[in-house]
N, C-alpha and C positions, 0 to 999 in steps of 0.2 A: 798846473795853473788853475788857481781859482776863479769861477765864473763870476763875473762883477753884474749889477741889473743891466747893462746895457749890452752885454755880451749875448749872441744867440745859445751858447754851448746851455743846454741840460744842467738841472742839478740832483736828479735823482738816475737810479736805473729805470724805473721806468718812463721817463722823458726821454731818456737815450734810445729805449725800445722801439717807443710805439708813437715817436715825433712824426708828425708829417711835414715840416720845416725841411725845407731843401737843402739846408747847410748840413744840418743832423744827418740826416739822408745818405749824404756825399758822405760824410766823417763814415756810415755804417759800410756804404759801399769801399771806402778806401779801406776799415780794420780787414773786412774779408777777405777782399782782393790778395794783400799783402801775403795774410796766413795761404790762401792755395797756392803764391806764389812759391811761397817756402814748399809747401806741400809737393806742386810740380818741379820744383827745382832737386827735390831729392832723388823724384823718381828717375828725374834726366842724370843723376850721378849714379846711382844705379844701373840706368844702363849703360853709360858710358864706362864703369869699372868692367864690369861683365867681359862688353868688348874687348878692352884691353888687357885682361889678365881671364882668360877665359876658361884657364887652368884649375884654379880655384873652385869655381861651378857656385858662384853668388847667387845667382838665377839658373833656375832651371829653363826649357826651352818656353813653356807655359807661362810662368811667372815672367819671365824676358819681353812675351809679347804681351798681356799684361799690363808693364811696369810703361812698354812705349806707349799702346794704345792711351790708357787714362793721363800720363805727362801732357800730351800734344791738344787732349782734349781738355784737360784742365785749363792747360796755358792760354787755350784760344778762348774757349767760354767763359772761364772764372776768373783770368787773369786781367789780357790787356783789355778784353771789352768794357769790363765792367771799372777800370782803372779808370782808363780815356773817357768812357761817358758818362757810367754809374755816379763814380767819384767826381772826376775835374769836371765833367760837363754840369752835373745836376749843382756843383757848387760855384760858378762862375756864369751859366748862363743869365741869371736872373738879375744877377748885379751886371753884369755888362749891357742888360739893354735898358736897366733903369725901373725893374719891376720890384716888387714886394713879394712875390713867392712863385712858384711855379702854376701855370694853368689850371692842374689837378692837382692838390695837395695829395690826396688819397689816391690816386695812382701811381704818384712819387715813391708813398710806402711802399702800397703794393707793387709796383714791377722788385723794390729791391727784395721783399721778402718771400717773391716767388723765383728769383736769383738764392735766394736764399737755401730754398729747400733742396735746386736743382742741387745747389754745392750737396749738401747733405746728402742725396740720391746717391749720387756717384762715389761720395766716401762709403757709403753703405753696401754700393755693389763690395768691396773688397770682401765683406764678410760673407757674402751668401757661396752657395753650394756652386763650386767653381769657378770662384772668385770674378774680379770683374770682367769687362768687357775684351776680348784678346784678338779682336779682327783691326786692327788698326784704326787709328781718328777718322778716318773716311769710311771704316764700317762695312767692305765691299761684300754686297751680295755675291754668292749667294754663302759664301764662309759667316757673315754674320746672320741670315734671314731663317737659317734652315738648320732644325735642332739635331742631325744628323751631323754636320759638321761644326756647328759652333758647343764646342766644350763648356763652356761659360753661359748655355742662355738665359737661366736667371738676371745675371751680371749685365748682360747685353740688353735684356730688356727693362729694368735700372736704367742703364745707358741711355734708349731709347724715351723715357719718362724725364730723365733729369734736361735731355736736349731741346722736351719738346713745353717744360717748364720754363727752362732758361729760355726758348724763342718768345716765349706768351711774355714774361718779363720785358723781354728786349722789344716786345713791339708794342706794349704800351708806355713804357716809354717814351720811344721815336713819338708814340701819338704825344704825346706830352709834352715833346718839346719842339715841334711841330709848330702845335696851336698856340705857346708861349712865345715863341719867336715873332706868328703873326701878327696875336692879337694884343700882346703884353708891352709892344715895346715902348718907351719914353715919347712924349709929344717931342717931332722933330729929326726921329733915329729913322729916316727911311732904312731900305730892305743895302742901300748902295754906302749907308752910313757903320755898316753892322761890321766890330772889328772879324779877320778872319777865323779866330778860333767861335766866334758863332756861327760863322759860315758854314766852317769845315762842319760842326754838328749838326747844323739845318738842314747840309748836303747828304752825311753821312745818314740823317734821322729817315729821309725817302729810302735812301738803299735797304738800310730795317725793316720798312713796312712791305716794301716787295721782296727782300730774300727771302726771310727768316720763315713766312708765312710755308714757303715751299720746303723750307727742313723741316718745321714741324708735320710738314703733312706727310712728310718723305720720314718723315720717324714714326709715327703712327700705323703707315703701312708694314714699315718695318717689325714693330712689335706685332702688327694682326700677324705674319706671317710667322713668327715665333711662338703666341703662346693660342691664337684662335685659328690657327690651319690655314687659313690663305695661301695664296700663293703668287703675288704682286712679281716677287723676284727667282722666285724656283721655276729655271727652265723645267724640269722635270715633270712638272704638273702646268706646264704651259705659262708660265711665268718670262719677265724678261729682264734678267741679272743688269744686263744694261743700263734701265729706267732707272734703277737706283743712283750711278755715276750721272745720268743728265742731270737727276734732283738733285742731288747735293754738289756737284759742282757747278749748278746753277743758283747755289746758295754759295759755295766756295770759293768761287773766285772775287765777287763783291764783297764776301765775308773778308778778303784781304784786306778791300780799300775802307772798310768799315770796320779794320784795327790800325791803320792808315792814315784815314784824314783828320782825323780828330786833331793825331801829334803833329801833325802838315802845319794848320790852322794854329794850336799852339808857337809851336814854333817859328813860323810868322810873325806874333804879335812879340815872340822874347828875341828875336832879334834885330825888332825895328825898334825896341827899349835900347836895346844894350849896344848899339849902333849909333843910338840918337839921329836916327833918319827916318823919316816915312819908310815903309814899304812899297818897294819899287814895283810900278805898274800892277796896282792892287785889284783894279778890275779886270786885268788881265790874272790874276789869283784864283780867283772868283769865278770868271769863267772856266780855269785849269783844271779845278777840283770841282766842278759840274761836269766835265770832259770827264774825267777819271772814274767818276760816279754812272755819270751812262754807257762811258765805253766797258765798263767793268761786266756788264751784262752781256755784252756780245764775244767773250774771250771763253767763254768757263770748258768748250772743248779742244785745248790746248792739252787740260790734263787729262786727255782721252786720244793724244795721237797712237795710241800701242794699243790702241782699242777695236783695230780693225775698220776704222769711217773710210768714208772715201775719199782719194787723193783732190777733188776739187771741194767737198768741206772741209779738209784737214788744211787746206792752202787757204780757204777762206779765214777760222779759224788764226791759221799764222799772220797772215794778213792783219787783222783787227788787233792783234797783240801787238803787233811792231806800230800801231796808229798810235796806243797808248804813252807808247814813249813819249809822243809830241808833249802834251798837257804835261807830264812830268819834268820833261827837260825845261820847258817855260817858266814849273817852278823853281828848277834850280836855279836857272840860269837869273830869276829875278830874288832869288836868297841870295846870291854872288854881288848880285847889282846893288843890292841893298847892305852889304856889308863892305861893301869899296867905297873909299875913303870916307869913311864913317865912324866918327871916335868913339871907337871900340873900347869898352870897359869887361875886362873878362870876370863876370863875377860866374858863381856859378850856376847861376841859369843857361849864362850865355853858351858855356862849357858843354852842356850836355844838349844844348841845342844844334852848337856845331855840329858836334860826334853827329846828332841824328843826321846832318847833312849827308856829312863827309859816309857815314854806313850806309844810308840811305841809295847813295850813289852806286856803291859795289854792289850790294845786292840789286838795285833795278839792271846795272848793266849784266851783271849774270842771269836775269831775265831775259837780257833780249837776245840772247845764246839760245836761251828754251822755248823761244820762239819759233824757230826753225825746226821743221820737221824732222829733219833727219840727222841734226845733231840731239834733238829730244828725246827720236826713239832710243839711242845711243847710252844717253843721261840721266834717264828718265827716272829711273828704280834704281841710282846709284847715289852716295853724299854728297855729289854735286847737287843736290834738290835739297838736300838738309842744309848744307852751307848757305844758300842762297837764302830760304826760309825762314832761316835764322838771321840773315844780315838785313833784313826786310822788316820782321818781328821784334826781334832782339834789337837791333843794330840800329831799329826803325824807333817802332813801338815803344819799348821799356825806356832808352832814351829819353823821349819825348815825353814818358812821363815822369822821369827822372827831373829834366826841368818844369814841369808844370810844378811839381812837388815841390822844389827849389824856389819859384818865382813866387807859389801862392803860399808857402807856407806863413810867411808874416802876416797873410791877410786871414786865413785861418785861425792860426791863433795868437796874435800879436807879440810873435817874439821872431827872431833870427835863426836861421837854421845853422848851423858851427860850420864858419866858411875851412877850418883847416879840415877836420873831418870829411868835410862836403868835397873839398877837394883833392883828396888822398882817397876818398872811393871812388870817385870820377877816375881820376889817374889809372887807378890797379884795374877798375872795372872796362877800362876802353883799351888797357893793353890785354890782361887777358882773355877780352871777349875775340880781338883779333887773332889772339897766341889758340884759343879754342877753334873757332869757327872756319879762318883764313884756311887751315890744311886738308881740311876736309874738301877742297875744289880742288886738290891734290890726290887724294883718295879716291874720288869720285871719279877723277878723271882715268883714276890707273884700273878702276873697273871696280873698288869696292860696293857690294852692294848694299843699302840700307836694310832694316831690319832684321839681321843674322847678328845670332847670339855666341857665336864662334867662328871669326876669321878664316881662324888655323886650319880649320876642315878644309879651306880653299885653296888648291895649292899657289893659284897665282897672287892671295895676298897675304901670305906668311912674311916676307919682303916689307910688308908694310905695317908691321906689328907695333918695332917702335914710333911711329908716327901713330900710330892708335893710342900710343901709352903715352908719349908727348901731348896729344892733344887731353886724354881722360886727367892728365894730373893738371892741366890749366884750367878743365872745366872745375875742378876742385878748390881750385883756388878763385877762379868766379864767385863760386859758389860763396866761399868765406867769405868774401870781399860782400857778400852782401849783408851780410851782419855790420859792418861797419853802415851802411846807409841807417838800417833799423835804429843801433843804439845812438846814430844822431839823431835822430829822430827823436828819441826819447831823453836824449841828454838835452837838446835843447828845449824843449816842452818844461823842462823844469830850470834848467840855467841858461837860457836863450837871453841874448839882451834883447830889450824893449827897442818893436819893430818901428811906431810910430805908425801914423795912415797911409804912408807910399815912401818907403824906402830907395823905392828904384826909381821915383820920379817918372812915375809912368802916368799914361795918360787917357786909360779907359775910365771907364764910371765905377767901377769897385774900388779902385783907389782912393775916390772922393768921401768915402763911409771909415768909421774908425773900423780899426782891428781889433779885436775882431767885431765884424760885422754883427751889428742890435740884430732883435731879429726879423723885423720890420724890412732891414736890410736900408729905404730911407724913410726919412721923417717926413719929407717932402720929394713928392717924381722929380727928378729934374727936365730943366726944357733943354734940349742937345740944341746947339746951333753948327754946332762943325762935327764932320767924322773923325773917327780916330786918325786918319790920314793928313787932313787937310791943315792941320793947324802947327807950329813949331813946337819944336820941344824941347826942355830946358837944354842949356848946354851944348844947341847945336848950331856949329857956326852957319851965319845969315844969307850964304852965298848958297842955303838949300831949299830953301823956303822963304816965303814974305811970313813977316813977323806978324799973325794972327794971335787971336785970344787961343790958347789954349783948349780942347775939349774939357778939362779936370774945372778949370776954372770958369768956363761958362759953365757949368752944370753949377758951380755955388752963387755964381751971379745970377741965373733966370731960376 
């Protein structure tokens, strides 16, 4: 597609580069994202073949841990964060509250092009002397901190650079949309007028500024102990292997809800469109996902009950994880409220906003199993922890920005995205995700344990082989299935029909701007007089609301 003068898209490479434009920004954060996704997605068929055909010897036992470690790390750092906020957040906040650009232009660049490098850090460990990092995504001292046991420490210390790049990114950021939230928003948009998917990133942007700060630090000690002799985590020389799981699963556990809320927040706003209802009990929303955000901090040694704590903080601990359900159930149960008897249009946003429900659901409740102590220690280091991880992430996350990607791409680049394609990847992607995922809480439970790169060694799950090869060939076909999302993507960028300003009839303030969005973003602020909540919406019968002006259309009236 040709950029017209009124369009924000670039017309050179180096506008595309070196924009500070929040829309560019988001376009730079989404190319990348995509590419690691492929990148982590192969490494996850990798090891999923290994597993299942272990005879072969695709992977050696090195390379196998390896291929897990960087997948899990890619997918968390380079993937959904930088999807959900990089991408959808940095390109939807500014227009939804009515601003012209983001607070810092030039911290907008900079956090993505220091996301940038971390991606590049971590392709680079593959090449050095020992390839990359092979202590797993959580990096447990003292196998990652101490060059006696960690084979890879070049690789690991890479690792350690690229994590603590990618936090300095992610928390100037969060600073940046922070202050754009406060200070940017439209004359009239109080903090109670602000649709949810600003919420969910205003919420998630706090959780950045206080996690992220404690993995970067918690990576830095990591590396002193690797290549300057310290010794933070080597019992050996008076170190405490421990301090490493408080730090980072004091970053890990809110690192969840802060790949999380973002698709929460989305998702909200695309199924009170494609419902034609308000979203039900919305400051009860609001509140949910501030609940989830601070309870998020009080959970993170859950994944420490096999850690030896003592039976009254390992009960406390259970305790504060079983609170968390509350705020969660709240929001289902008001995503339910708001999709009953509400005329429902399945396009497909709507689609992959379900799924994130209906997945969202399984994996929280196979949480509240891992709650409990003593079925935890049981489950703990088995695929029961990968199924759930994944219907939370996967089932959760990629969903959610499956429809963000579906909702905004008209507004991105004023064309349709190909509803037959768009729904023929939906389809094969939400049964095979469950034909993958679903058996591995079978697996888990029969005592399979994660990260062994041969089964067969085990006599008690030889039994369970073909269920390892059932699952490894659906992950494969996952895996294809995501070619088909890409070359829509690109089939309609060039033969998309013309999207027009608001295809969905929706009713935030980016709708009221053409597609794609000048780069002004508007000509004139607009003055909000109603929330996205409060006003009706085309199409929806009057027995749900008093028939108010519109948000879309006071915003062209004041």
């Amino acid at each position: 597609m040709s950029p017209n003068s009124a369009s924000f898209l670039p017309r050179t490479a180096g506008e595309w580069l070196f924009s500070r434009n929040h829309k560019v920004v988001a376009l730079q954060y989404l190319a990348t994202s995509l590419f690691f996704l492929f990148v982590g997605g192969f490494l996850a068929l990798l090891i999923r073949w290994q597993v299942a055909f272990p005879g072969e010897h695709l992977l050696d036992p090195g390379a196998y841990n390896m291929a897990f470690t960087m997948h899990a790390t890619i997918m968390v750092f380079l993937v959904i964060t930088p999807l959900l906020i990089g991408a959808i957040g940095n390109f939807v906040t500014p227009l939804q509250i009515g601003a012209r650009e983001m607070a810092f232009p030039w911290l907008t660049s900079a956090s993505f092009w220091l996301y940038f490098l971390s991606g590049l850090g971590l392709l680079a460990s593959f090449f050095v002397p020992g390839g990359a990092a092979n202590s797993g995504w959580s990096a447990y001292a003292p196998l990652s901190s101490t060059a006696r046991y960690s084979l890879a420490q070049a690789g690991q210390s890479l690792w350690c650079l690229a994590i603590f790049l990618n936090g300095l990114a992610a928390i100037l950021g969060a600073a940046n949309y922070i202050t754009t939230v406060v200070n940017l928003r439209a004359p009239g948009m109080g903090l109670f007028r602000l649709p949810l998917t600003i919420w969910s990133l205003f919420i998630t942007a706090f959780l950045i500024l206080i996690a992220f700060p404690v993995l970067c630090v918690a990576a830095l000690l990591l590396a002193a102990d690797l290549d300057l002799g310290t010794a933070f985590f080597d019992a050996g020389r008076g170190g405490q292997p421990l301090l490493w799981q408080h730090l980072f699963w004091f970053f890990g556990h809110p690192e969840v809800y802060i790949l999380i809320l973002p698709a929460m927040g989305i998702v909200s706003d695309i199924i009170s469109v494609f419902a034609r209802k308000p979203i039900f009990g919305y400051r009860a929303m609001v509140f949910a996902m501030g609940a989830i955000g601070g309870l998020g901090f009080l959970v993170w040694g859950h994944h420490m009950f096999i850690s030896g704590m003592s039976i009254i903080l390992s009960a406390t601990f259970s305790f504060s994880t079983l609170v968390i359900a509350v705020p969660s159930s709240v929001k289902t149960f008001n995503w339910m409220a708001t999709v009953w008897r509400g005329s429902l249009r399945f396009e497909l946003p709507m689609l992959h906003a379900l799924a994130f429900v209906s997945m969202f659901v399984i994996g929280g409740l196979s949480g509240i199993f891992m709650a409990m102590t003593p079925v935890d220690v049981f489950v703990h280091n088995t695929y029961f922890i990968v199924a759930h991880i994944h219907y939370v992430l996967f089932g959760g996350s990629l969903f959610g920005v499956f429809a963000a990607i579906a909702y905004w791409f008209p507004k991105i680049t004023g064309k349709m995205l190909g509803n037959l394609l768009g729904k023929l990847h939906f389809a094969l992607t939400l049964l095979f995700f469950n034909t993958t995922f679903f058996p591995m809480h079978t697996l888990g439970l029969a005592g399979m344990m994660r990260r062994i790169s041969d089964p067969t060694k085990y006599e008690h799950l030889v039994a369970l082989q073909p269920l390892n090869q059932f699952v490894t060939l659906n992950a494969v076909c996952l895996g294809l299935t995501q070619l088909l999302f890409i070359w829509n993507l690109l089939r309609s960028l060039r033969h998309g029909r013309r999207a027009g300003s608001n295809p969905w009839n929706a009713n935030t303030l980016e709708w009221t701007v053409a597609s794609p969005p000048p780069p002004e973003n508007f000509e004139k602020i607009p003055m909000v007089t109603h929330g996205p909540y409060e006003y009706s919406i085309p199409g929806l019968a009057a027995d749900f609301l008093p028939q108010d002006q519109p948000l879309a259309e006071a915003a062209k009236t004041h």
